[in-house]
Each structure stands twice: as C-alpha cells, then as structure tokens.
C-alpha positions in Angstrom: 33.9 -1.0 -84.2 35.6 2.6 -84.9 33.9 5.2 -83.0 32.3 8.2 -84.6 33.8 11.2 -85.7 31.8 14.5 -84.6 31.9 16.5 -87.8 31.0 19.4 -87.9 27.8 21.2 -88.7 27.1 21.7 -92.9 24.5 23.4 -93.2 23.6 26.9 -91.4 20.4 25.7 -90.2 22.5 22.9 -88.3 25.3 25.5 -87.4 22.3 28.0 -85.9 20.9 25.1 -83.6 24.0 24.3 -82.6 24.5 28.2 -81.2 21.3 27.9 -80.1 21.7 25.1 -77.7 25.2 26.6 -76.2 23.7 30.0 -75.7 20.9 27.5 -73.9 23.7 25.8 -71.8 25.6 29.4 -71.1 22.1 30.6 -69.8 21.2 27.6 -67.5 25.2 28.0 -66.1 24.4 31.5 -65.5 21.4 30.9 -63.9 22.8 27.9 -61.4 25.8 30.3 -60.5 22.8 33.1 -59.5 21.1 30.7 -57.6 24.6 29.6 -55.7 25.5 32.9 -55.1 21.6 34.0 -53.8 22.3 31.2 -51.3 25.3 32.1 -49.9 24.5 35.5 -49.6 21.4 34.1 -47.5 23.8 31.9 -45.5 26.0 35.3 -44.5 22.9 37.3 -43.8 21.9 34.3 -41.6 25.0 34.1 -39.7 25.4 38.1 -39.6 22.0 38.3 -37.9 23.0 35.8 -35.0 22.4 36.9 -31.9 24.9 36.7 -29.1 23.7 35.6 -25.7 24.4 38.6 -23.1 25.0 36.8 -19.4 23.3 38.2 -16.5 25.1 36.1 -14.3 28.8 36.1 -15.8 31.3 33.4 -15.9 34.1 34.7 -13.5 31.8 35.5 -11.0 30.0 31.8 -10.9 33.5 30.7 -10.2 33.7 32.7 -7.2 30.1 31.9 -5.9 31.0 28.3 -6.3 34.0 28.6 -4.3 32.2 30.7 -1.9 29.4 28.1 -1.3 32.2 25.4 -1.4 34.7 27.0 1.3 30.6 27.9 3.5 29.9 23.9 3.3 33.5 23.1 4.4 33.5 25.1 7.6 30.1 24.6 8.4 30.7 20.6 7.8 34.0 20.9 10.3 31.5 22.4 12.7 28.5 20.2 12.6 31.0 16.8 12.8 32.9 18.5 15.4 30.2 20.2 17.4 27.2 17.3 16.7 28.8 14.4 16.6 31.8 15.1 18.7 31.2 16.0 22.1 33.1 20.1 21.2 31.4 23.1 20.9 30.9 24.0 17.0 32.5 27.5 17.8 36.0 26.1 18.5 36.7 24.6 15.0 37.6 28.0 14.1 39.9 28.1 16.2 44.0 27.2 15.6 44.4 25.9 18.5 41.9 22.9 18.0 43.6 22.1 14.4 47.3 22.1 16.2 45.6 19.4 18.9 43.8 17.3 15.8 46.6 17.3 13.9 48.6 16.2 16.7 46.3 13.0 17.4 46.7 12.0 13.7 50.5 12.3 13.6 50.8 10.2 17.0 53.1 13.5 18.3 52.8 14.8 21.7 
C-alpha cells in the first residue's frame, strides 16, 4: 500500500491549530527543561550543604597509639613468658644481655 503524504494545512483554521499545538509542544519542552534544571540545582544545593565529619581523634595519631599499645603488649608478653613461665625474673628481658644468651641457644653457638 503507498504510505500517506502529509500535505499541508489548506485552510487557516487548520494552519492556526497546527501553530497552536507546536506552541503547546514548545511550552511543555520548556516546562520539562525547568523542571530538569530545578532538580539539579536541588542536587548541588544538596551536595553543597554536606557536612564534613571533623575527627576528634585523628588518623595519624591512631596509627601511633596502635603501635604504642602493640610495642606495650610485646614487651610485656616477653616478660610474662619469660618471668611466669620461665623460671627468670620479668625484669631481665629488658636487658641485652639476656637476648645475646637466647639467641645464642637458638643458633646452637657457644
């Protein structure tokens, strides 16, 4: 079947409902791209108004605290299994001497 021409409009009345309905097409674009652009200026006003989390208890000093605590539980671990369960006092694992003498058992040197 052969399609249909669009012809244009013949008579004014036709031609003025024809302007009619693009000016109604030009005012609902209008309106959409108002509505877009109400949203995205929400959206920045949103994100503007973020607020940023101030630490009390910064970063670079947890890192130290958390070595601190680690390098506490080392020595006193060294002290308890050598003072406790070993038959030394807990005082002399701070000592170099006592490290020279381990260290000397597990290497098998005299």
């Amino acid at each position: 079947m052969p399609e249909k021409k669009q012809t244009e409009p013949t008579s004014r009345g036709e031609r003025r409902d024809l302007q009619k309905q693009q000016q109604n097409q030009e005012k609902t674009k209008n309106q959409a791209s108002k509505e877009t652009d109400k949203v995205k200026k929400q959206d920045k006003e949103k994100k503007s108004e973020k607020r940023y989390r101030r630490r009390i208890f910064p970063i670079w000093l947890r890192i130290i605290v958390v070595l601190v605590i680690s390098a506490a539980a080392l020595v006193g671990g060294a002290m308890i299994g050598y003072g406790v369960i070993g038959d030394g006092t807990p005082t002399n694992v701070l000592k170099l001497e006592t490290w020279e003498h381990i260290i000397d058992i597990v290497t098998k040197t005299e």
